[in-house]
Short mmCIF file of the C-alpha atoms (twelve columns), coordinates in Angstrom:
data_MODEL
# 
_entry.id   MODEL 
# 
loop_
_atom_site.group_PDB 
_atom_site.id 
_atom_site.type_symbol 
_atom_site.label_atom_id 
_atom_site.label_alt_id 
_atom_site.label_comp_id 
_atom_site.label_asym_id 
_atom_site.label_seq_id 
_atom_site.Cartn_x 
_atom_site.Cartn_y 
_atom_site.Cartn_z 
_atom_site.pdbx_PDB_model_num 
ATOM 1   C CA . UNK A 1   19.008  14.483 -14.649 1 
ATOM 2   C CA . UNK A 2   19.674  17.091 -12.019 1 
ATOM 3   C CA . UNK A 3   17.333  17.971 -8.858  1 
ATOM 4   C CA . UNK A 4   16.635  22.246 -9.315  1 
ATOM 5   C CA . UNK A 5   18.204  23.803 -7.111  1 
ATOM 6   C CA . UNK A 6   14.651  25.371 -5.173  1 
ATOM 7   C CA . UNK A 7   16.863  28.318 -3.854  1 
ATOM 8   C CA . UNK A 8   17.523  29.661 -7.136  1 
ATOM 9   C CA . UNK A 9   13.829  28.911 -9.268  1 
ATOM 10  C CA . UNK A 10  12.985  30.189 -12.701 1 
ATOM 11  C CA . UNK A 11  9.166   29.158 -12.073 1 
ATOM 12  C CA . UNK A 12  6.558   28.042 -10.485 1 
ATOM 13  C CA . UNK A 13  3.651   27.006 -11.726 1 
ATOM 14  C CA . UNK A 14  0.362   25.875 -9.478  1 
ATOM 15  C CA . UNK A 15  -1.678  22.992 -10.489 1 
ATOM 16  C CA . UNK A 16  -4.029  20.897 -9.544  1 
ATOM 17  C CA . UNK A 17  -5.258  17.002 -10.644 1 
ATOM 18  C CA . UNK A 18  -8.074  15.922 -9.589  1 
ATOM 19  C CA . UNK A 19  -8.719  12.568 -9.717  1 
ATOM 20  C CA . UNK A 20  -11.825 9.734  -8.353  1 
ATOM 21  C CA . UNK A 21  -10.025 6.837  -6.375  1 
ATOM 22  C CA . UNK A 22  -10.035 3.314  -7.270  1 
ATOM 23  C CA . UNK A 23  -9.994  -0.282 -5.204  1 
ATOM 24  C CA . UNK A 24  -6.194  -0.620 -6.807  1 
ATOM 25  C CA . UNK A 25  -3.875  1.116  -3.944  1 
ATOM 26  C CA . UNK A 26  -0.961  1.576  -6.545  1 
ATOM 27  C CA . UNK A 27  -2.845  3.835  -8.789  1 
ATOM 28  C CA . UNK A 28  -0.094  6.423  -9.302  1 
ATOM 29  C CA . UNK A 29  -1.873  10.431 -8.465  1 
ATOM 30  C CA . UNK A 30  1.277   12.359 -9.380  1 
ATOM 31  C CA . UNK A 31  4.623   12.029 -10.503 1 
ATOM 32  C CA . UNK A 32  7.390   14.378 -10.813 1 
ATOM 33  C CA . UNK A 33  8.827   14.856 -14.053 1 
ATOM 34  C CA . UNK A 34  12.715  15.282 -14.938 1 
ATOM 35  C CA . UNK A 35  14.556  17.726 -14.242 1 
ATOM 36  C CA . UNK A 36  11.406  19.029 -11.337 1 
ATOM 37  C CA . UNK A 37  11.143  19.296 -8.057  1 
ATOM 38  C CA . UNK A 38  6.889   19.371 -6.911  1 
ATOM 39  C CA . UNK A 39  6.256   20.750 -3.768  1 
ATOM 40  C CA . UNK A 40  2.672   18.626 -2.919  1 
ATOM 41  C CA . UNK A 41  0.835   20.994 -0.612  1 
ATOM 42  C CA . UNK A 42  -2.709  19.647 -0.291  1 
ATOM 43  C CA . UNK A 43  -4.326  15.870 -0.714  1 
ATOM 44  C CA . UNK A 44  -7.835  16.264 0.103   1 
ATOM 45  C CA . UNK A 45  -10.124 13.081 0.107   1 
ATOM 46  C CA . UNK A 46  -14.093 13.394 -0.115  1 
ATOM 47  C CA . UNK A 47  -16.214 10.773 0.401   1 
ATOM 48  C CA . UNK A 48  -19.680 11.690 -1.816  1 
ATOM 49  C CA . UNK A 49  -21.606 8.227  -0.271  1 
ATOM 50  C CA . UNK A 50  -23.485 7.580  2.948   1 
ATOM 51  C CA . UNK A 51  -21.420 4.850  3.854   1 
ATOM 52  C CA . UNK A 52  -17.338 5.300  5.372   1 
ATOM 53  C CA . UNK A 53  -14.256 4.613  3.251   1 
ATOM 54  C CA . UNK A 54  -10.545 4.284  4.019   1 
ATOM 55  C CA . UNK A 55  -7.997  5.771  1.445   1 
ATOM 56  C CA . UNK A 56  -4.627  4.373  1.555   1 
ATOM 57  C CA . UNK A 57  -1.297  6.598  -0.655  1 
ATOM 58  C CA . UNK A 58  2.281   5.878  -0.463  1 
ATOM 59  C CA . UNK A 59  5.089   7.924  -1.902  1 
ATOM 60  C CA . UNK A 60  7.832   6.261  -3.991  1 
ATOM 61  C CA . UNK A 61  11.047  7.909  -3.304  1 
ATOM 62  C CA . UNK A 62  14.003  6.094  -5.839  1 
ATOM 63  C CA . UNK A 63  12.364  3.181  -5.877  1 
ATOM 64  C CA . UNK A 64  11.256  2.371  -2.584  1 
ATOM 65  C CA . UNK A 65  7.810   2.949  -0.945  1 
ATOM 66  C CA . UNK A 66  6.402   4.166  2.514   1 
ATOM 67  C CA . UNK A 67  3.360   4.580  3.488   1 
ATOM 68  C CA . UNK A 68  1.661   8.366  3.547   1 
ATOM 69  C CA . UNK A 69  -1.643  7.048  5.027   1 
ATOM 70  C CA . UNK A 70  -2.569  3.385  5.915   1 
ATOM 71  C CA . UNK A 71  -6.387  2.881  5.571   1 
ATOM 72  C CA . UNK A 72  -7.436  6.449  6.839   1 
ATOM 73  C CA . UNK A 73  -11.311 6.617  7.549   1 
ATOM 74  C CA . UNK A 74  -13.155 9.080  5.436   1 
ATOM 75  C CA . UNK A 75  -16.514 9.299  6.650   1 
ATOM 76  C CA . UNK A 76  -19.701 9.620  4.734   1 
ATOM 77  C CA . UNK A 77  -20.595 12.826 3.158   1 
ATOM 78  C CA . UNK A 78  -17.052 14.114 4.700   1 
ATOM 79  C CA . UNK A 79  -13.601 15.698 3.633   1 
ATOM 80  C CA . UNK A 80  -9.950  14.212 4.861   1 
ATOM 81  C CA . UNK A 81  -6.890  16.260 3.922   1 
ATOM 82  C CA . UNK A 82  -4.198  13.717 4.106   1 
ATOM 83  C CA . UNK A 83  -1.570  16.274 3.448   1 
ATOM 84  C CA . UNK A 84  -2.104  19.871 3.851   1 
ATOM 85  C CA . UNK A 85  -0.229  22.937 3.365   1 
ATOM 86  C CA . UNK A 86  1.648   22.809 7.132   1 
ATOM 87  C CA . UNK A 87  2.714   19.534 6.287   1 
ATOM 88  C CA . UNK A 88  3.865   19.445 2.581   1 
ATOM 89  C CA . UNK A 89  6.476   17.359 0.667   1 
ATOM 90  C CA . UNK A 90  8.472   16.890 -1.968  1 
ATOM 91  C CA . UNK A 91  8.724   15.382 -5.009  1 
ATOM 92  C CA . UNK A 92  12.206  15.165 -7.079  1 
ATOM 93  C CA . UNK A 93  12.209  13.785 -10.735 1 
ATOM 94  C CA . UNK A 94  10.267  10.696 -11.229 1 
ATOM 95  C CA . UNK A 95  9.491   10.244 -7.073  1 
ATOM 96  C CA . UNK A 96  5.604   9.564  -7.106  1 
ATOM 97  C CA . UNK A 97  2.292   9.377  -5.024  1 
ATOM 98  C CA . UNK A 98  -0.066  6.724  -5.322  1 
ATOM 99  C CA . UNK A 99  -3.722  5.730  -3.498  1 
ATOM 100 C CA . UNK A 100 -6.667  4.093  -3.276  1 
ATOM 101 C CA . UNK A 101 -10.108 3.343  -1.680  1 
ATOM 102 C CA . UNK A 102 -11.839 0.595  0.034   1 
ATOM 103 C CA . UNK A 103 -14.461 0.939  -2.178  1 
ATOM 104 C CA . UNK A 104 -14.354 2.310  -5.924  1 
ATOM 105 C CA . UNK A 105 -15.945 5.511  -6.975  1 
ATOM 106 C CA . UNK A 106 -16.884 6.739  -3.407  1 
ATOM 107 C CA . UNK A 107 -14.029 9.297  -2.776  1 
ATOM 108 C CA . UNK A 108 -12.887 12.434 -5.424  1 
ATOM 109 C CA . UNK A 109 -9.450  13.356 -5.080  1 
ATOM 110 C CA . UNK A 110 -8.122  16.978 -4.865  1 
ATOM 111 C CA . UNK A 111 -4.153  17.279 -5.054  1 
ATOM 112 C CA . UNK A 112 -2.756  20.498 -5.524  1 
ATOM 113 C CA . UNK A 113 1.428   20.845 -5.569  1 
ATOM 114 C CA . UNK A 114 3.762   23.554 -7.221  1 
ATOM 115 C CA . UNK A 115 6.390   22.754 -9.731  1 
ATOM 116 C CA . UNK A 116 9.527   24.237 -9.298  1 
ATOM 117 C CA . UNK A 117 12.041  24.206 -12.594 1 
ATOM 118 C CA . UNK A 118 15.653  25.998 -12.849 1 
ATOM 119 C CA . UNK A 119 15.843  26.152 -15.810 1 
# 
């Protein structure tokens, strides 16, 4: 299991999950796979209720988690980008993002990232 060397890519391929949060704050989002390196560019949290939410992720780097976003308001009928393109990470093989809500089914989910193989 070697990290790709992100200098030297043979692809890159865009995707996007999508994903509606749940009350359990270790739901994992996204995880990289061996042998990948994901570039997360965009979390984007929308809230489709009239009532305010918090979402909560935390990123699991060999073994060991710290906090993204601690129990970040989204209000009502609004968007939150917790991560966004001038503020991206990275994920190397098997790192991961998790989240959750305050309340279940109120906020959709948008992460887009980049995996990067070189292979």
């Amino acid at each position: 299991m070697a990290i790709p060397n992100i200098v030297s890519v043979s692809s890159i391929h865009g995707t996007t999950v999508v994903s509606v949060l749940t009350t359990t704050l270790t739901t994992t989002q996204v995880t990289a796979a061996a042998d990948k390196v994901l570039k997360v560019n965009l979390i984007r949290c929308a809230n489709i209720t009239d009532s305010d939410a918090t979402v909560t992720f935390d990123i699991e780097v060999s073994g060991t988690h710290k906090m993204l976003a601690n129990e970040v308001t989204v209000p009502a009928n609004s968007v939150v980008d917790i991560i966004d393109k001038n503020s991206s990470v990275y994920l190397q093989e098997t790192d991961l993002i998790r989240g959750g809500a305050s309340a279940g089914t109120t906020i959709d989910c948008v992460i887009s990232f980049e995996i990067l193989d070189d292979a």
